[in-house]
Each structure stands twice: as C-alpha cells, then as structure tokens.
N, C-alpha and C positions, 0 to 999 in steps of 0.2 A: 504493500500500500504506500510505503514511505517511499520515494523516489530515490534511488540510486547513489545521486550526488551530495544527499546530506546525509548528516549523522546516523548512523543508521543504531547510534547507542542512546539516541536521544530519550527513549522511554526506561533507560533503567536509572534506577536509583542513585547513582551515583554517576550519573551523566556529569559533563565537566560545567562550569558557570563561570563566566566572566560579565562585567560589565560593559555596554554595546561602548559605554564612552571612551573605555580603552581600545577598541578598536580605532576611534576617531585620531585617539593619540599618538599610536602608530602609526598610521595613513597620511598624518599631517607632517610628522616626521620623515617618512620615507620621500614625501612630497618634496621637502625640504632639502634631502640629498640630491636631486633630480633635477627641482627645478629654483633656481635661485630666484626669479619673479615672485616665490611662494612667499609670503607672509601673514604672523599673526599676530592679533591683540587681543587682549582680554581686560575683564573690569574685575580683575581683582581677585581671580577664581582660578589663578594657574595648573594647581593641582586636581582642583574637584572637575573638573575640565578639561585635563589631562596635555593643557595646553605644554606644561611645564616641561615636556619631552623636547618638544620642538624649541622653547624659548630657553634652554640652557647649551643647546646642540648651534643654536643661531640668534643670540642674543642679539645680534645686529641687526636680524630680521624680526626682532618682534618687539612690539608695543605694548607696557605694561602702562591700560590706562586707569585704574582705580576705580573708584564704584561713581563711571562715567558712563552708565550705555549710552546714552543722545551720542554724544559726542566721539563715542567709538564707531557708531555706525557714520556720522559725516565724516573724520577721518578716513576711513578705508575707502569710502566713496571718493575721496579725494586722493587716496593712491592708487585707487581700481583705475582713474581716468588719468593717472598717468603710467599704467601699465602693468602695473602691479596684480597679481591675486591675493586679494587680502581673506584670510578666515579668522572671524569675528567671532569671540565665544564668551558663554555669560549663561546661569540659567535660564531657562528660557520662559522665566517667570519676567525675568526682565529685561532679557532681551530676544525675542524680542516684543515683549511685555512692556516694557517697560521705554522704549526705545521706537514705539511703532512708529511714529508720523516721522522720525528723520528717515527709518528704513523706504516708508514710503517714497516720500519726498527726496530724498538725497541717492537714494541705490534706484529705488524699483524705478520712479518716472526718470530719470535718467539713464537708466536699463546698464550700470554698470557692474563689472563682474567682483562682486562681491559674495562669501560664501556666508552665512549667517549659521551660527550653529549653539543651540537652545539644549540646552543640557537639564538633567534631573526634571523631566517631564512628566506627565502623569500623575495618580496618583501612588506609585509606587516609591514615590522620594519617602514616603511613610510617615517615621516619625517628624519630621519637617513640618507638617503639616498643611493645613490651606493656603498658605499668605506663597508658600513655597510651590506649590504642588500645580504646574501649569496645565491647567486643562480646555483652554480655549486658544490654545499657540496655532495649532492647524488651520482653525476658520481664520483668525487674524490674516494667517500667510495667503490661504486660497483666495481668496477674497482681491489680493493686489495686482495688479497687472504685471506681467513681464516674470514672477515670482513661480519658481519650482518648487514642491513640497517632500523630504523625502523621510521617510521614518523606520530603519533599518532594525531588523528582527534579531541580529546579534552583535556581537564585537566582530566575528571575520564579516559578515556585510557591511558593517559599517565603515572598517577598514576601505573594503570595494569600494564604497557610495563616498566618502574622502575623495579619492584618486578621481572616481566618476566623474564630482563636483569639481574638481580642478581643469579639467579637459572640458567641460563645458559651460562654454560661453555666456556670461547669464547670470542674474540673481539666482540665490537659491537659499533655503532653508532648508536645515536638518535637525531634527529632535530627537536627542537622546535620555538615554535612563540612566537613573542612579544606581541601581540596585543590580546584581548581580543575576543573572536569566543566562538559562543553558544556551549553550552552543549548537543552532540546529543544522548552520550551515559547514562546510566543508572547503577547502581551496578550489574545489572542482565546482563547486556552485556559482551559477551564471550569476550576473546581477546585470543590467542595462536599465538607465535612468528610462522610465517610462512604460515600462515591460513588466509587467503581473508575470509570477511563478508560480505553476502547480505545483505544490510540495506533496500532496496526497492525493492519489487516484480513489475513487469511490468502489466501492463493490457492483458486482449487476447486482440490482435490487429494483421493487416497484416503485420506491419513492428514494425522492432525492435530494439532499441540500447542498447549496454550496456554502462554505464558510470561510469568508476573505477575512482576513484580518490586518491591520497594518502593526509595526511595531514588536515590541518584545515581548505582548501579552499574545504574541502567535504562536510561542508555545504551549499556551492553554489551549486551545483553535486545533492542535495539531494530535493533543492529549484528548481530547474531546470527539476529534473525529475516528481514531482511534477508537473509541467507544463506541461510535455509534458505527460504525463497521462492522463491529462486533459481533453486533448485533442485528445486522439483517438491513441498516439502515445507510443507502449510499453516500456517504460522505465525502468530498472534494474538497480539498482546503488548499487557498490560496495565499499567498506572500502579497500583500499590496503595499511593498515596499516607495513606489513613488505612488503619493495622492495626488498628485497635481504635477505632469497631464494625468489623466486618471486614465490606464488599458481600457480604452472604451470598447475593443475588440472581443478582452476574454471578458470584461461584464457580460457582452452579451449574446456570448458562445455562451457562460454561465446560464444567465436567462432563459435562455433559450431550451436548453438540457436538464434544468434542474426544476424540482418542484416550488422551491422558495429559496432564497439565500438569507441568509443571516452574517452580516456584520460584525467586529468586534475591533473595540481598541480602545485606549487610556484616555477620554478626550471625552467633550462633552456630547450628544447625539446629535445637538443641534449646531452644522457647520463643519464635521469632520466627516472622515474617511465615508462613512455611514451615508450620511448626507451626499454627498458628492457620487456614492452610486445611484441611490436613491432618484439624484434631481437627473442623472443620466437615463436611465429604465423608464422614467415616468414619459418621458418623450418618446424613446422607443421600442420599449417594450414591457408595457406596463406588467408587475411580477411583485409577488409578496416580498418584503424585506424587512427582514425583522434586524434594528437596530440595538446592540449591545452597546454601552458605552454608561455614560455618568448624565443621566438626567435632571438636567434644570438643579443642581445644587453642588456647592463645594466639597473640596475634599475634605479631610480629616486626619490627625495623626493616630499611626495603629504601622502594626508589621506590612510587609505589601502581601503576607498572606491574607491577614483577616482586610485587607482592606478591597483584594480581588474578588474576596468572595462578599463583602460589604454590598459593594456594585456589582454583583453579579456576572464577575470576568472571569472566574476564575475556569477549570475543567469543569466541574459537577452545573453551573449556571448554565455555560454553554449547553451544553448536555441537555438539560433539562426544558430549555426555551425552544430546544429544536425539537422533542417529542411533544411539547405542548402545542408547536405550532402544527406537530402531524395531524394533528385531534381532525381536521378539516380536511383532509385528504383519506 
C-alpha cells in the first residue's frame, strides 16, 4: 500500500523522528556551499530556526536582524532586487504574522525573489501555546499574488523544498514544525514545487476516500489510511506538499475516483489547504469534502499529542470522520 520510495519503516514503533525544520537547516546550508547569491536573516531565532547552521558557516552572508520582522522582510526585498536570494526566517507566528503588509507590499507586489520561511506552525508548537501557535499562516500566504505556499511533511522534504525554493524564481513561503514527526520520506522520494504525491495506493474496495493532507500531520493521514485499508475500506492518501498552485490535476483525478475526500492539516479550515481544494471541486466537480483542521478557535498549550487528538488530527479522528462520512454511501 505504502509506495516504494518512502519509509517503508514508517508504521513501527520506533520509526526514526526529526524535526521538518532541520531539514530547512540543512538545505539552507548546502545552498550556501553552492551558491554564494544564497542568503539569510532572521529576527532573533537562529537556532529555533535552524538558521544558525548556515549563519556560522557564512556569517558574511547572513543578517542577524532582532525581533524586527517588518523590516526583515523590506530588507531582503531590497537585496532580492539586487540579486541576491534572501531566506527570511522567524516563526511564522510572526512572520509572517506579524510582518504581513511589508511581505505584501515590498516582496509579493514587487514579485521579488524572496524565500519566507514560518517556523513552529500549527498547533503542535504545544506547550507554546496560542499567542505562538500559527494557524492562519496558509490563508494569509494564499490569498497574495505572485506568492507560493509550500508545507513539507518531513525534515528530508523539506530539505528538497529549500533547494526547490532557491531554483525558483519567485516569492515563496514555507511552514514549518517544531516538534519532532517521523520521517516518511526517503532520498528516493520525488518532490517538484507544485506536484501532489500519492504516498498510498487504496485497496479494490466499493467505497473510497481520498485523504490529502498537507504538512507533518501526514503522518497521521498515512496511519489512518493504513486502517482503513485494513479494513475493507479504499484508502489513497496524498502529500499536498505545495498549497498554492494547488495539483488541480490529481484533485480531480481524486474527485473523480473516489467517493468523498477528506482533508487534513494544522491550520485553520477556513482558508487553508482544505479550503483551496474545496473552492477548486466546487467549480469543477462538485464532491463531498470533508474538512479536518482547527475550527473557528485558537490553539492551546498541551503535548502535540493531546493536542492532535484535541482537534481531531490525530490517527483514530481521521479514522473515525471517514467511517462517519460512509454512513451515506
């Protein structure tokens, strides 16, 4: 059921876990041997950030701006237009939370290449809690013109989605996690900015979901389809590692094949991953969607276990919303 090219250790217990943002830290690093155009800033968060790899290897390339998001993102926009790739990191509570109207104004309508990257997202920052815990970063980003969205399911994709974002020309945001989530991906797993991944094939069965997920709560998404495989029930589960452009082709190959899709990721329902297939399908090819994520209220501090299964993210939720939704079929 699990495709080839990933983990194929991902369901046992002692599967390995890293944080996706050390992937970014890497990535930005490696970047940084490669291409000397590559530079970073940050507002004060070198380490939680992982920026700190890259800013000790090339202190010369990089800008330590203090707890200044506005002013980090017109910077970079000011060395993107003269040449430069600037990657810009902060949680992305505040930035870019906290930073939006320069990101607008200074990156997006001036369409330079700036990479933005929104760290400790979701609510899995845990004990952190709401003030910390960004759950409306996606629709802020979708919402901008010129703006790519991309939201990587581990540390080796987000590695990939680094190097991605530096090779392409363009505003772009990327959000990552705090917390530690298995490794589902492999060096062999593709990634292309804009390209949905089947990660599990469905069983022959009479009914059938598909379950895209974006993020590093795709591990739940993949544990969950897993289950319902299991059990008689066809399950597909998808990587929708970039949101925006969104694979309008496998949505609706998905559509198409399946009996309902359900959604899932750290983010609020209204304006995220969710939303964006949703407003996709309604036009053409109208299909049940049942949306998992964080409805109309803040996060809270708690483990990112009790807090997955708080919101309903977690395996058994999943699980559970896609046999409620067979009731009708």
């Amino acid at each position: 059921m699990l495709k080839e090219h990933l983990n194929q250790k991902l369901f046992d217990a002692d599967v390995e876990t890293i944080a996706n943002r050390v992937g970014y830290g890497t990535g930005l690093l490696a970047l940084g041997e490669k291409n000397e155009d590559v530079v970073a800033l940050c507002a004060d968060l070198t380490e939680s950030t992982q920026t700190h790899l890259f800013a000790e290897k090339f202190p010369e390339r990089f800008i330590q701006m203090g707890i200044a998001e506005q002013s980090m993102a017109s910077v970079a926009s000011g060395m993107a237009a003269m040449g430069k790739i600037p990657f810009v990191a902060s949680y992305a509570m505040f930035s870019p939370g906290r930073s939006w109207e320069q990101v607008r104004t200074t990156i997006a309508y001036n369409n330079v290449n700036v990479k933005i990257i929104g760290a400790h997202s979701g609510i899995s920052v845990g004990p952190d809690g709401a003030t910390h815990q960004a759950l409306e970063d996606i629709a802020l980003m979708r919402v901008v013109p010129n703006m790519i969205v991309v939201a990587p399911c581990d540390a080796l994709e987000a590695d990939r989605a680094t190097h991605a974002l530096a090779e392409y020309v363009g505003p772009a945001y990327m959000r990552l996690a705090r917390e530690k989530t298995a490794v589902i991906t492999t060096p062999k797993t593709p990634f292309v900015v804009g390209k949905a991944e089947v990660y599990m094939e469905r069983v022959d069965a009479p009914h059938g979901v598909a379950i895209i997920a974006s993020g590093t709560v795709l591990v739940e998404a993949l544990r969950a389809g897993k289950i319902l495989n299991e059990k008689g029930i066809g399950a597909t589960v998808v990587n929708m590692a970039t949101i925006k452009p969104l694979d309008e082709a496998m949505v609706l190959s998905l559509a198409k094949t399946h009996n309902f899709i359900v959604t899932v990721e750290e983010h609020q329902t209204a304006g995220g991953m969710g939303s964006a297939v949703a407003e996709f399908l309604s036009e053409t090819h109208p299909i049940k969607v049942v949306r998992l994520g964080v409805h109309d209220m803040f996060g809270q501090s708690g483990t990112q276990e009790e807090l997955l299964a708080h919101y309903n993210l977690d395996t058994a939720a999943i699980v559970k919303a896609t046999l409620t939704e067979l009731v009708d079929f």
